[in-house]
N, C-alpha and C positions, 0 to 999 in steps of 0.2 A: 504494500500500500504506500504511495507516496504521501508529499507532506500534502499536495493539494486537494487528496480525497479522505483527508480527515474533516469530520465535523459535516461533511456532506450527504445530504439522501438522494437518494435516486430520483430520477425526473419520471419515471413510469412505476408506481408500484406493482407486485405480483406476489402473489398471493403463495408460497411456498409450496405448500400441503396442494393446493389443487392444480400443479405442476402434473402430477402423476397419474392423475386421476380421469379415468372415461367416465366421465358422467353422462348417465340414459338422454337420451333426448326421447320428446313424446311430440305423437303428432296435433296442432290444432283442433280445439272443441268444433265439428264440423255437424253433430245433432244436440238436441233437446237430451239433460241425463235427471234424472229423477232421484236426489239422493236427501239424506238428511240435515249434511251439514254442507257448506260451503267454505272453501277457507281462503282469500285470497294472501297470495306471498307463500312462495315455497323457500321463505329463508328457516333458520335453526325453528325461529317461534312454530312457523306455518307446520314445517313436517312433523314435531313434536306433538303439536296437536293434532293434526292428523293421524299417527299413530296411537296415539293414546283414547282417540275416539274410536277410531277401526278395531282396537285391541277390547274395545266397551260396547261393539255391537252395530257401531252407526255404518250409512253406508257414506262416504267422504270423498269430498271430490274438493280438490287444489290446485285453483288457477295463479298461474305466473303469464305476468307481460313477456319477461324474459328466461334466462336461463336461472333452473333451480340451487339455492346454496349460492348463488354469485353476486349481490350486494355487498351490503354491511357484512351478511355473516359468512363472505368469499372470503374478505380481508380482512377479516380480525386475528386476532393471536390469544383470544383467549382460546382457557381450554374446558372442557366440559367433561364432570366426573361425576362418578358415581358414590356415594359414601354411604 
């Protein structure tokens, strides 16, 4: 590292962890779907809840504008455990 790339961040962030990773792609809602819950945002909140309603019975459907996990909760560095 020289002296001139101390103290500097990068001009594009990237997200480490989703480096590696093939995330599904799904195709556009193209019918009418009949379910109980609706969740918009497949970031950490959105699929959490969704799983935890599907795992309670509901039938769950999770719209995203864009790609799933890739906002806020692409580029965070927290981490998430269990205790």
């Amino acid at each position: 590292m020289t002296n001139n790339a101390i103290g500097k961040l990068p001009q594009h962030t990237e997200s480490y962890w989703r480096t590696d990773i093939d995330f599904p792609k799904f195709p556009s809602l193209e019918a009418n779907l009949e379910v109980d819950v609706v969740i918009v945002g497949a970031g950490i909140t959105g699929i959490t809840y969704a799983y935890l309603l599907v795992n309670a019975g509901l039938k769950v459907a999770v719209i995203e504008e864009g790609n799933m996990l890739n906002g806020t909760t692409g580029n965070t560095t927290a981490n998430i455990t269990a205790k």
